[in-house]
C-alpha positions as CSV (number, residue, x, y, z in Angstrom):
1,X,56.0,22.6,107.4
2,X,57.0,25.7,105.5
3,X,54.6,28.7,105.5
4,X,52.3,29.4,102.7
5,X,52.9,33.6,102.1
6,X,50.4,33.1,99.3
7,X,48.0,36.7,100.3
8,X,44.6,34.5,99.5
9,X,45.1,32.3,102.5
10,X,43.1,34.4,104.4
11,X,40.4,33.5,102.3
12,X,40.8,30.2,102.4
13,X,41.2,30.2,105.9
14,X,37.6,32.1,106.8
15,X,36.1,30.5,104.0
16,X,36.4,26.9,106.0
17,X,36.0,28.8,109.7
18,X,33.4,30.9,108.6
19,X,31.9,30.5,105.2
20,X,28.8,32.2,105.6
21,X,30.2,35.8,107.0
22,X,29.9,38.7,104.6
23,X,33.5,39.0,102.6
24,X,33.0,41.3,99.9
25,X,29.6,43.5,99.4
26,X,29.2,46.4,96.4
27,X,26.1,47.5,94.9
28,X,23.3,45.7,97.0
29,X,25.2,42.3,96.4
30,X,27.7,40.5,98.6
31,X,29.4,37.2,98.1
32,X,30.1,35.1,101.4
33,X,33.8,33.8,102.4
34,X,32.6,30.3,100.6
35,X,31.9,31.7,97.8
36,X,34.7,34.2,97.4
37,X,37.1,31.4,97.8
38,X,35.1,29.0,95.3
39,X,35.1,31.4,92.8
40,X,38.7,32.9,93.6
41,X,40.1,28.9,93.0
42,X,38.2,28.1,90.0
43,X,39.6,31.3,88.7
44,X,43.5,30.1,89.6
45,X,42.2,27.0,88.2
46,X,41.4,28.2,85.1
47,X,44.6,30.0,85.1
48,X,47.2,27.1,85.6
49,X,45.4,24.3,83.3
50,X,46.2,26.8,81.0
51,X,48.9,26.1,78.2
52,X,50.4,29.3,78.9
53,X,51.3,29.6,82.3
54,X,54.8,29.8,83.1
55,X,57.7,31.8,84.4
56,X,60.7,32.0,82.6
57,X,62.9,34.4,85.4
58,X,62.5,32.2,88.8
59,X,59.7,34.2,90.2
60,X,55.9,33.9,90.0
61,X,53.9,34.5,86.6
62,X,52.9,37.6,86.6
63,X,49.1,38.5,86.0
64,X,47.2,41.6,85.0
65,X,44.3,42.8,86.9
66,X,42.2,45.0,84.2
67,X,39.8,45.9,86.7
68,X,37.9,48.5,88.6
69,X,36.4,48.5,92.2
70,X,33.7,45.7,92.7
71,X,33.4,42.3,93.6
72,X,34.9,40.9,90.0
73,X,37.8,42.5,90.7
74,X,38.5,41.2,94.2
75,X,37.6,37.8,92.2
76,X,39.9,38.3,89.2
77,X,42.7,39.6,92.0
78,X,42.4,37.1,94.7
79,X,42.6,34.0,91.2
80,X,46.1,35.4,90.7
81,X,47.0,35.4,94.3
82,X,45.1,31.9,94.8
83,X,47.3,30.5,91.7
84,X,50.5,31.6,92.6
85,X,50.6,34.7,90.9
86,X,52.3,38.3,91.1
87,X,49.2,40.6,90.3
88,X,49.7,43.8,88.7
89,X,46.7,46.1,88.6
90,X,46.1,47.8,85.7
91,X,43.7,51.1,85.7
92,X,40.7,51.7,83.6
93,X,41.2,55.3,83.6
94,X,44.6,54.8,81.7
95,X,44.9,56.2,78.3
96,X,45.9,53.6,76.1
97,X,49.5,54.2,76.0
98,X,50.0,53.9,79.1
99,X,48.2,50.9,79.4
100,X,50.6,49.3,76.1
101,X,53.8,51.0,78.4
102,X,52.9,48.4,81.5
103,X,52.5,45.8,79.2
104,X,55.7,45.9,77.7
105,X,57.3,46.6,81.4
106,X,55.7,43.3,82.4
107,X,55.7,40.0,80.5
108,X,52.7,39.3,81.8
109,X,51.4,35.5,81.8
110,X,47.9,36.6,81.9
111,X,45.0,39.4,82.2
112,X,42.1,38.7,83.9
113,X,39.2,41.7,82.9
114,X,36.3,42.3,84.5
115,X,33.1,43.7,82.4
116,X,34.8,47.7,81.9
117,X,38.3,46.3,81.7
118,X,37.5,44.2,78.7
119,X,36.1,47.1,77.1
120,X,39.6,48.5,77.2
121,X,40.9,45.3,75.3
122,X,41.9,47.5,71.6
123,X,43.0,45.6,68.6
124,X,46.3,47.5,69.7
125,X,46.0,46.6,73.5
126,X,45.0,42.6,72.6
127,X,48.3,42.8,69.8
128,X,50.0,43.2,73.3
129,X,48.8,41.2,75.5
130,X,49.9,38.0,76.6
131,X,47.5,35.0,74.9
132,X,45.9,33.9,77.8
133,X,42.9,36.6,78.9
134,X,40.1,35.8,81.1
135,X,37.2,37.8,81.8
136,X,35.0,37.5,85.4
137,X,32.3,38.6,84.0
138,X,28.7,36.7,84.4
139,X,28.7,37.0,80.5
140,X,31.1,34.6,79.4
141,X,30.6,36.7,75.5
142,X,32.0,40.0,77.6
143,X,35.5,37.9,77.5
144,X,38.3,39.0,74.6
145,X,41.5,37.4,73.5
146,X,44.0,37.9,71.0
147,X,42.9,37.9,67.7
148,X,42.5,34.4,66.4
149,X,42.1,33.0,69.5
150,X,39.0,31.7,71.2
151,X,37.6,33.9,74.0
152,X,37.6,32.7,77.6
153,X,35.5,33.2,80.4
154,X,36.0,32.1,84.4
155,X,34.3,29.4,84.9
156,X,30.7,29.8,87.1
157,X,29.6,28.9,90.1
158,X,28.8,25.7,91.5
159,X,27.7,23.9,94.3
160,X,31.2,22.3,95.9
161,X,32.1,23.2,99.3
162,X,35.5,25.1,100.2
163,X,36.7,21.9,101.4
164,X,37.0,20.8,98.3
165,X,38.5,22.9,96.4
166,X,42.5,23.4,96.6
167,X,44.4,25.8,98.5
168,X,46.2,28.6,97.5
169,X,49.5,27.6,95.9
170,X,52.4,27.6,98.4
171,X,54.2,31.4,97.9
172,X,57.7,31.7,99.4
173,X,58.6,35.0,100.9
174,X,60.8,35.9,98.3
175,X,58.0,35.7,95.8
176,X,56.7,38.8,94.4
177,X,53.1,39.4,95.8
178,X,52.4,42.3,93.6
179,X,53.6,44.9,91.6
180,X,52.0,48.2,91.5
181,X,53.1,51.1,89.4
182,X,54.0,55.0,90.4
183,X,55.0,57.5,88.4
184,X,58.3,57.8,87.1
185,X,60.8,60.7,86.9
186,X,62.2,59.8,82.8
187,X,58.3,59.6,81.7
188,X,58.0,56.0,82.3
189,X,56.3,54.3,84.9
190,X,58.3,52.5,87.9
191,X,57.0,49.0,88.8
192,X,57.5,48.6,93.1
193,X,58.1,44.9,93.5
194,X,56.4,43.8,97.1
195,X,57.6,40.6,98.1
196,X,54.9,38.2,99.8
197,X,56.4,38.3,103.4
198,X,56.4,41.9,103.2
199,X,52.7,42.0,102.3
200,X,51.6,39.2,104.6
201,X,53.6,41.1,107.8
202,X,51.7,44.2,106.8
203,X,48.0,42.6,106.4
204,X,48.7,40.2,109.9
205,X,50.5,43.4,111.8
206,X,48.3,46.2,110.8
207,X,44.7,44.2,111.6
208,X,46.3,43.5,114.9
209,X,47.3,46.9,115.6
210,X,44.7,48.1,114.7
211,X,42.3,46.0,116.7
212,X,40.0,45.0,113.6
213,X,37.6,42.0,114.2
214,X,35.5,39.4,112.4
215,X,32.3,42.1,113.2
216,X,33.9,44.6,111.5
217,X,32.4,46.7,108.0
218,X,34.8,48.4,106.3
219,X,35.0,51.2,103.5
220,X,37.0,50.5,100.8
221,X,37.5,53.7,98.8
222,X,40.5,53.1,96.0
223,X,41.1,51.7,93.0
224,X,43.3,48.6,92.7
225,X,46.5,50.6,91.1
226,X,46.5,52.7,94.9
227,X,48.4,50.7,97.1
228,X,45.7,52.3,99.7
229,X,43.7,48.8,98.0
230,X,46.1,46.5,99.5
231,X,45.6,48.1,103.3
232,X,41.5,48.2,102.7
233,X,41.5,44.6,101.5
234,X,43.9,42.9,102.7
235,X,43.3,44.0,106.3
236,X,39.9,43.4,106.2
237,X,40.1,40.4,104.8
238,X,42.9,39.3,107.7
239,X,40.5,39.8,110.4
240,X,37.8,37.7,108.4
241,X,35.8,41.3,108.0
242,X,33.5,42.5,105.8
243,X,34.8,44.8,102.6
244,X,31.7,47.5,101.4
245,X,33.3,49.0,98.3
246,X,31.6,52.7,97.9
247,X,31.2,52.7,94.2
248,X,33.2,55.6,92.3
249,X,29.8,57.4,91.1
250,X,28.4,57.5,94.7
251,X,32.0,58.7,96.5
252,X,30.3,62.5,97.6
253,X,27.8,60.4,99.0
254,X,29.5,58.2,101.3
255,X,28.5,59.7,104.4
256,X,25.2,58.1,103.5
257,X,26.1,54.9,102.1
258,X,28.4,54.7,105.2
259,X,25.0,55.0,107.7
260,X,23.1,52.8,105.7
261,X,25.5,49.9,105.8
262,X,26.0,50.7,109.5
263,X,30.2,50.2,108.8
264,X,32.1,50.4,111.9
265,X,35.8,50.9,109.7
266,X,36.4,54.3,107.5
267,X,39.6,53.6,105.3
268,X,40.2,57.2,103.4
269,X,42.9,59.6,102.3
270,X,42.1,62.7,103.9
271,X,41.2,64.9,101.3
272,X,37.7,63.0,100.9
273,X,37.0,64.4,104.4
274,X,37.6,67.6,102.8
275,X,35.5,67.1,100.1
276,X,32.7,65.9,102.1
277,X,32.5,68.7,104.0
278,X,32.7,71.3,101.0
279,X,29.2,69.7,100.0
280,X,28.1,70.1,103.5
281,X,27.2,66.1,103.8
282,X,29.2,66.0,107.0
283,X,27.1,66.7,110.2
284,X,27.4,66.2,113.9
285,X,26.9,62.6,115.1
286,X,26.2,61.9,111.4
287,X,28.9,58.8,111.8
288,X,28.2,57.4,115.4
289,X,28.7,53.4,114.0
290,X,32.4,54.1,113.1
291,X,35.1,52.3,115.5
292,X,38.2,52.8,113.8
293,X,39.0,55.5,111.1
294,X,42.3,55.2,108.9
295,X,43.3,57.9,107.8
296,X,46.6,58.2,104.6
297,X,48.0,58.4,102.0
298,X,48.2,62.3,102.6
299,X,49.6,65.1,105.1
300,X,46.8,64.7,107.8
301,X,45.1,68.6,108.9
302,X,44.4,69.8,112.0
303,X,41.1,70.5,111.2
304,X,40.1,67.6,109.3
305,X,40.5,65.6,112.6
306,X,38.4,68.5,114.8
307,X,35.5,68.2,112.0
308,X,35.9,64.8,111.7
309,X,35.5,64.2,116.2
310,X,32.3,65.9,115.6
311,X,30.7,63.7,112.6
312,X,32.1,60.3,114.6
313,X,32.8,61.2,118.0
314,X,32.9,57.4,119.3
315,X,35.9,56.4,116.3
316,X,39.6,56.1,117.6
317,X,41.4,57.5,114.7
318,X,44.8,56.4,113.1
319,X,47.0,58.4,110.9
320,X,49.4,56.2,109.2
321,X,52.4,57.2,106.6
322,X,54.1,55.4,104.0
323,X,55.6,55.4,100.6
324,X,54.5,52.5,98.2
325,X,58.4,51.3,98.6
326,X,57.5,50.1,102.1
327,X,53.9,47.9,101.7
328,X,51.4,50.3,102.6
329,X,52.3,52.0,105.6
330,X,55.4,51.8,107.8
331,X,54.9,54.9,110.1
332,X,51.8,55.9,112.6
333,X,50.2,57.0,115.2
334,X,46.6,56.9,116.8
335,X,45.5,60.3,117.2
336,X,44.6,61.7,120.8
337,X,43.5,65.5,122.0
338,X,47.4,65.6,122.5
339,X,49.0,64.3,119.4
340,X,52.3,66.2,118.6
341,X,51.2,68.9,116.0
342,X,54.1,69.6,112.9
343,X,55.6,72.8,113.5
344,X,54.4,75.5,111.3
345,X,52.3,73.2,108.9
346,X,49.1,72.2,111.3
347,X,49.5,68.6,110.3
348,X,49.1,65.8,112.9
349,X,52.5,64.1,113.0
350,X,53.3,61.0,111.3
351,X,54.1,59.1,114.5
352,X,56.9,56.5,114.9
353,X,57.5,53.1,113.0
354,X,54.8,50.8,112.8
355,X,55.6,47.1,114.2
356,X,58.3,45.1,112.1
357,X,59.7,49.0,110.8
358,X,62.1,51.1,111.2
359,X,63.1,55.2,110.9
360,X,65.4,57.5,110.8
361,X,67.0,60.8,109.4
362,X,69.6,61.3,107.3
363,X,72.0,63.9,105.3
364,X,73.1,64.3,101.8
365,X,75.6,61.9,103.0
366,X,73.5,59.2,104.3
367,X,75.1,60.0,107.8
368,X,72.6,59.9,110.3
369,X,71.1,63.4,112.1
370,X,70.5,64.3,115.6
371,X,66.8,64.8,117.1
372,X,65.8,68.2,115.6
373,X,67.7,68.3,112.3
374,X,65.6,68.1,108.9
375,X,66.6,66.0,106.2
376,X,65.8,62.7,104.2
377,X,63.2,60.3,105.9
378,X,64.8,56.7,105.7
379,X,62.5,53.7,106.5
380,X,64.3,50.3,106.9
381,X,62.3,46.7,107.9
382,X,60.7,43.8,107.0
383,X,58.0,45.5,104.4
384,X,61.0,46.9,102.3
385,X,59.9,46.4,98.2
386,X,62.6,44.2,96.7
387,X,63.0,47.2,94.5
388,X,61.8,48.7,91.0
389,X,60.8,46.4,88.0
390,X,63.9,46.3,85.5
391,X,65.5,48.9,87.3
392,X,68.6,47.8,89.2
393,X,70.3,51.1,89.4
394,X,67.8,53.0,90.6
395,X,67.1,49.7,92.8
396,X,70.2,50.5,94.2
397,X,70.2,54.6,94.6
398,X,67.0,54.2,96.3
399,X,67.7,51.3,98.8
400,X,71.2,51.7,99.4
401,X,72.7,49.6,102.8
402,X,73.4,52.0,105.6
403,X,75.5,50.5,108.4
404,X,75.1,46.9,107.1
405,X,71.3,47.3,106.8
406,X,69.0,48.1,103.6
407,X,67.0,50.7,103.7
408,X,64.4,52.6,101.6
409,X,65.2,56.8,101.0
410,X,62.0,58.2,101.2
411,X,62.4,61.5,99.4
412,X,60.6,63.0,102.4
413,X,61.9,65.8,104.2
414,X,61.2,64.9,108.2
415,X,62.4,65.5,111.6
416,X,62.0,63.3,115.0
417,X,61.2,65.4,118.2
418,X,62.6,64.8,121.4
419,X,59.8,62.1,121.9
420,X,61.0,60.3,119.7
421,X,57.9,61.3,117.1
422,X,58.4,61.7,113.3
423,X,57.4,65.3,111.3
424,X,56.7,65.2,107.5
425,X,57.5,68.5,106.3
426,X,57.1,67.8,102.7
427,X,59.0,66.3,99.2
428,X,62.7,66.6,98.8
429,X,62.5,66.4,95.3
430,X,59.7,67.1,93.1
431,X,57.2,64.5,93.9
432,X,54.5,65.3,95.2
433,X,51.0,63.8,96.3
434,X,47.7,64.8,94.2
435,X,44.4,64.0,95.2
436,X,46.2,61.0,97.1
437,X,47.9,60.3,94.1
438,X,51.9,60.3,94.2
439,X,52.9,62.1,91.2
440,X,57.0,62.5,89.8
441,X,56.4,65.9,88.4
442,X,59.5,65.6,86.2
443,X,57.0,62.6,84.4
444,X,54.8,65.5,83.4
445,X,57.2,67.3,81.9
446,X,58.4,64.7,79.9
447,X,55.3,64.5,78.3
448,X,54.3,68.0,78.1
449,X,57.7,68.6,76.0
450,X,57.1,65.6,73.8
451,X,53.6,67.2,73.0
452,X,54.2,70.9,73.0
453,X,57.5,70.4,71.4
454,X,58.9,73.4,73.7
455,X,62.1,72.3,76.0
456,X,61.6,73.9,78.5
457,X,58.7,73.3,80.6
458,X,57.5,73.1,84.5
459,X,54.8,71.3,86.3
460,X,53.8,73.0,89.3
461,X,51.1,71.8,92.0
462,X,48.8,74.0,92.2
463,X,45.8,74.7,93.7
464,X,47.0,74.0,97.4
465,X,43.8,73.3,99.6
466,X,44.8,72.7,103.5
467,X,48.5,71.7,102.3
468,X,47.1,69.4,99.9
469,X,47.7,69.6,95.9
470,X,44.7,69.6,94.2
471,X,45.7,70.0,91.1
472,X,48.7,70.9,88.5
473,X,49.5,73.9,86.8
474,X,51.8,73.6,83.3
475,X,53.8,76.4,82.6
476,X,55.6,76.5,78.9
477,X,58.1,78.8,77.7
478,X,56.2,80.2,74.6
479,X,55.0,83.2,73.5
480,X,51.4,81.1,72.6
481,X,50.3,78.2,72.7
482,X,47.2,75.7,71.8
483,X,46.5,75.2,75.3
484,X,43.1,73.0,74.6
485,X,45.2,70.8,71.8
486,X,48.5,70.1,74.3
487,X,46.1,69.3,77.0
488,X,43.8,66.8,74.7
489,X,47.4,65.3,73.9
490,X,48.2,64.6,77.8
491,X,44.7,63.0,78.0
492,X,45.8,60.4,75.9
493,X,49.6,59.9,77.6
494,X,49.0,59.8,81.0
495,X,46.3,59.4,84.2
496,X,43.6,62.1,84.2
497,X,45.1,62.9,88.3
498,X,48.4,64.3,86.4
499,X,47.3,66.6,83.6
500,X,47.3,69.8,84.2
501,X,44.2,71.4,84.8
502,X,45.5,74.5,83.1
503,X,48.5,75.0,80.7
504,X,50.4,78.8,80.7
505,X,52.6,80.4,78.2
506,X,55.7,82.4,79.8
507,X,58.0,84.2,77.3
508,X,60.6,84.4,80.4
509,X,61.1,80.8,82.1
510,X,62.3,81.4,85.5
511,X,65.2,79.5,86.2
512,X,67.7,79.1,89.1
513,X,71.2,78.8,89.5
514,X,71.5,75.5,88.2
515,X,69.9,76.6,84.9
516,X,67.0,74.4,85.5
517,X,63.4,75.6,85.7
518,X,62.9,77.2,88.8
519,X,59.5,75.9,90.2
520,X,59.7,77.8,93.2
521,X,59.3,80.8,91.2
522,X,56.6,79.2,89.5
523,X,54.7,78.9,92.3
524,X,55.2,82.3,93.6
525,X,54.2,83.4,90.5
526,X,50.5,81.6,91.2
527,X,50.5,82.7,95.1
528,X,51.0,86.5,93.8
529,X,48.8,86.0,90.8
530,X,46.2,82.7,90.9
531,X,44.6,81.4,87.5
């Protein structure tokens, strides 16, 4: 019998084992593993008795997820999964172009909305959609289609057991699982491609690694576009877990919403540590129910770890690395008193390759360095993305074959000690990680010349808090400029994480040898002077 990659199994499987057990709770309600999965398959359902479902390039339809955290999202995701679908999760915080941008990237079979993302649904966004859209909504009037179409809603609940309802459609491991988008260096969003045997090693290897069990309550803090989601879910869903989704309004508050649920699983980038503890809601003992704490997505501090022993001294904590190009995360390491330090930066280290992965370091010249040496991070394995959407070029740049295996350059600058342990020491190129966000600066530039009309331009990150961007910093050469206008123009380009929070006019653009925009000097320029 061949194996069923389809990511929903998991919830098929717990909702026959154990169909009463807590799956998904948000806002004071929870849905069981029964009903999950009924409402998951009616979705799919829905989806393939529809006239429009097909696939016209041999992999799955692809299906939109026009959703925000909450259980009608993990509904309107697990139906595509359940049907046999790619899902691509679509942000509500997009502006509208880049929303109409994925769209035409995608060829999307279907959208499934949940109450906000219908809202989204323009005359211009529906002109683009694909003609089947399905809201999860209660309120089957909340659901839009195209124009001249009849609206459709998922269908309700009802009273059939799990057993007899189908099970996920059979997914083979070259079948796309998801796609989720990052930015891009040209101004255009890059699609990753994560094959379903990537996704379903990462969800089976990291709940076992991790130790998580069927007892568990864990935090789910991201939006479906962070491929943070998949680990929070996906993981939790493996072990047959409970998922508590901190709502978005509440997220300086989660200290407390974390005691009152009594979760025994924190799943954060690191920075919310930092914020938590900048509104003083982080206190000794204040998290004594949490077992395991996840901790990426971000250069791990020193001291985030030391504040956060004292708020949950009984956790075992876990910080694990890994570009979206590798499922989640590929590198780790659970973090003792003795964890190996990175040089010079007072970050815990990124640890060595997680089951199924593999690392190494590499030169210009893709020739591999000795213990010690800086230079490219390289991850190779089993969780490798099958590449970017429409991109076989850059496919190919990115994940070139090294010694008769494919692997996956990073773009990280790293080093492996003599233990054989693995140092981030920050971006090769000009990406770089805001608020947990990754972020192609070059894709802000773009923009910012298209709306300023000014060549030459330079994004900078800026502030830094504890190694961490918290921000960006535009610089334009101009003698003046209509800061509030250029910014109110971004707004409607691009996510709210990667416009600048302030916009400067230089009559001298640094630049450097190469004649390019120097952002070094950029940011020396902020060091010696701040905004």
């Amino acid at each position: 019998m061949s194996t069923n990659y389809n990511l929903a199994s998991a919830i098929h499987r717990h909702g026959l084992q154990t169909p009463d057990a807590v799956a998904v709770a948000y806002k004071g309600q929870s849905v069981s593993y029964r009903e999950l999965a009924e409402r998951a398959a009616r979705l799919a359902q829905e989806l393939r008795q529809s006239g429009h479902w097909s696939a016209d390039d041999g992999q799955p339809p692809r299906v939109g997820i026009l959703a925000s955290r909450g259980i009608d999202a993990c509904v309107a995701l697990l139906g595509a999964c359940w049907a046999g679908a790619s899902y691509v999760p679509i942000g509500l915080k997009l502006p509208e172009e880049r929303i109409l941008t994925i769209l035409s990237l995608c060829k999307l079979t279907a959208i499934v909305a949940d109450a906000d993302g219908v809202k989204l649904l323009s005359e211009r966004v529906r002109a683009a959609c694909p003609p089947l859209v399905i809201c999860t909504a209660s309120d089957p009037d909340a659901a839009l289609a195209k124009p001249g179409e009849s609206p459709a809603a998922a269908p309700g609940g009802g009273s059939s057991s799990p057993q007899g309802l189908a099970a996920p459609e059979p997914m083979a491991a070259g079948d796309v699982a998801y796609i989720i988008f990052t930015s891009g260096t040209t101004g255009v969003p890059k699609g990753v491609m994560i094959s379903a045997a990537a996704a379903r090693h990462y969800a089976q290897m990291i709940a076992r690694h991790l130790d998580l069990r069927a007892t568990d309550r864990a935090l789910e803090t991201c939006e479906l576009t962070f491929d943070f989601s998949v680990h929070n879910m996906f993981s939790t869903w493996e072990a047959g877990a409970a998922l508590h989704i901190l709502p978005a309004t509440v997220v300086m508050n989660a200290v407390k919403f974390v005691r009152n649920a009594q979760l025994t699983v924190w799943n954060s980038v690191p920075s919310l540590v930092g914020m938590l503890r900048q509104v003083k809601t982080l206190h000794a003992d204040s998290l004594k129910d949490l077992r395991v704490t996840v901790f990426g997505g971000e250069a791990l501090p020193e001291g985030t770890v030391a504040a956060w022993r004292v708020a949950a001294p009984n956790t075992a904590i876990f910080n694990l690395y890994g570009p979206t190009e590798a499922t989640v995360f590929c590198l780790g390491q659970a973090v003792e008193h003795d964890t190996a330090i990175t040089a010079g930066r007072d970050f815990i280290a990124i640890g060595t390759p997680l089951p199924g992965n593999e690392a190494m370091i590499v030169d210009g010249h893709k020739q591999v360095l000795a213990n010690g040496e800086a230079g490219e991070l390289a991850v190779a394995g089993v969780q490798l993305a099958d590449g970017y959407l429409n991109e076989p070029q850059l496919t190919a740049e990115r994940f070139p074959t090294i010694n008769g295996k494919r692997w996956y350059l990073t773009g990280d600058l790293a080093s492996v000690d003599a233990a054989g342990t693995f140092h981030c020491l920050g971006r090769i190129d000009n990406q770089v990680k805001v608020l947990g966000y990754r972020v192609e600066l070059e894709e802000i530039d773009a923009h910012l010349r298209a709306v300023s009309g000014i060549d030459l331009v330079g994004a900078v990150a800026w502030p830094t808090v504890d190694g961490m961007a918290r921000g960006i910093v535009g610089f334009v050469a101009a003698s003046s400029l209509d800061s509030v206008q250029v910014i109110r123009d971004l707004k409607a380009r691009l996510p709210a994480y990667m416009v600048p929070n302030q916009l400067v006019a230089l009559a001298s653009m640094p630049l450097n040898q190469s004649g390019k925009v120097d952002r070094q000097a950029l940011r020396k320029r902020l060091e010696q002077d701040p905004l």
